[in-house]
C-alpha positions in Angstrom: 37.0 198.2 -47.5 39.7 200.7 -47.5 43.2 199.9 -48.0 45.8 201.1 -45.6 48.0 204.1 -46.0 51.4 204.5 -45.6 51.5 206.6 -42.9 49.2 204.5 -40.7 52.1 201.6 -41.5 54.6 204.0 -40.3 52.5 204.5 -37.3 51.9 200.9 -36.7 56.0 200.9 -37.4 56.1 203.6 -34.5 54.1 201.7 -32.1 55.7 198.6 -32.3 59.3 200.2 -31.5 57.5 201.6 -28.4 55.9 198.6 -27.2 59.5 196.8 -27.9 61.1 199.5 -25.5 58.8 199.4 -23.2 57.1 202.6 -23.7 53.6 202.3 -24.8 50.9 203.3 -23.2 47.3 202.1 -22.9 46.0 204.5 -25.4 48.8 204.0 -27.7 48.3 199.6 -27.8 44.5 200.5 -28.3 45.4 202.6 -30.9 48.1 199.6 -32.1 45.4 197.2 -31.5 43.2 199.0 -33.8 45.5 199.8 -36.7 46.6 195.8 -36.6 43.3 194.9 -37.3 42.3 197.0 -39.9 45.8 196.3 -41.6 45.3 192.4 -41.7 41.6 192.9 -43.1 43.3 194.9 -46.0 45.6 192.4 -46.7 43.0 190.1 -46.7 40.2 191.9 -49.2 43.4 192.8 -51.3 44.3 188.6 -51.2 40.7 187.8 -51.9 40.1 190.2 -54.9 43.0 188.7 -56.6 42.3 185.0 -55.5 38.9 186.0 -57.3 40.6 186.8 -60.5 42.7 183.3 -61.1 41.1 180.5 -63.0 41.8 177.2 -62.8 41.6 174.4 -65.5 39.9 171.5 -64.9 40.7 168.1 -65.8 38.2 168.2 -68.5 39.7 171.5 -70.0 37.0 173.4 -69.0 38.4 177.2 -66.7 36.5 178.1 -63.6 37.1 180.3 -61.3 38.7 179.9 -57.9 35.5 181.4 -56.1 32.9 179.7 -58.5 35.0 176.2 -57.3 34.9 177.1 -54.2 31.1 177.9 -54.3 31.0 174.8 -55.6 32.7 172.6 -53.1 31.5 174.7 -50.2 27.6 175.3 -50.8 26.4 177.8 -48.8 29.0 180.0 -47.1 30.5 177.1 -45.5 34.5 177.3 -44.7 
């Protein structure tokens, strides 16, 4: 997964003033479109890799972590 850069934020920045003044054109909300999506599945890897990092203690003491519980209370891929 690669992360975004900060010049396709800018651009995303760019587009969305167009769109807001009316002033974007078909190739330019594709292009939007596009740069949306692959922003929110950055943010989302990113969010995942660090959910994957926190432990949480159960009630008997014992730490496990959040994807091994979830692996757990969702057998196979489910949710």
């Amino acid at each position: 997964m690669k992360s975004i850069t900060e010049k396709e934020i800018g651009r995303i920045n760019e587009l969305y003033h167009k769109q807001k003044a009316g002033t974007l054109t078909p190739e330019e909300a594709a292009e939007q479109a596009q740069l949306r999506k692959d922003y929110i599945a950055a943010i989302r890897a990113s969010l995942r890799g660090s959910l994957e990092t926190v432990k949480i203690q159960e009630p008997d003491g014992t730490m496990i972590d959040v994807k091994e519980r979830h692996d757990k209370k969702y057998p196979g891929g489910e949710h």
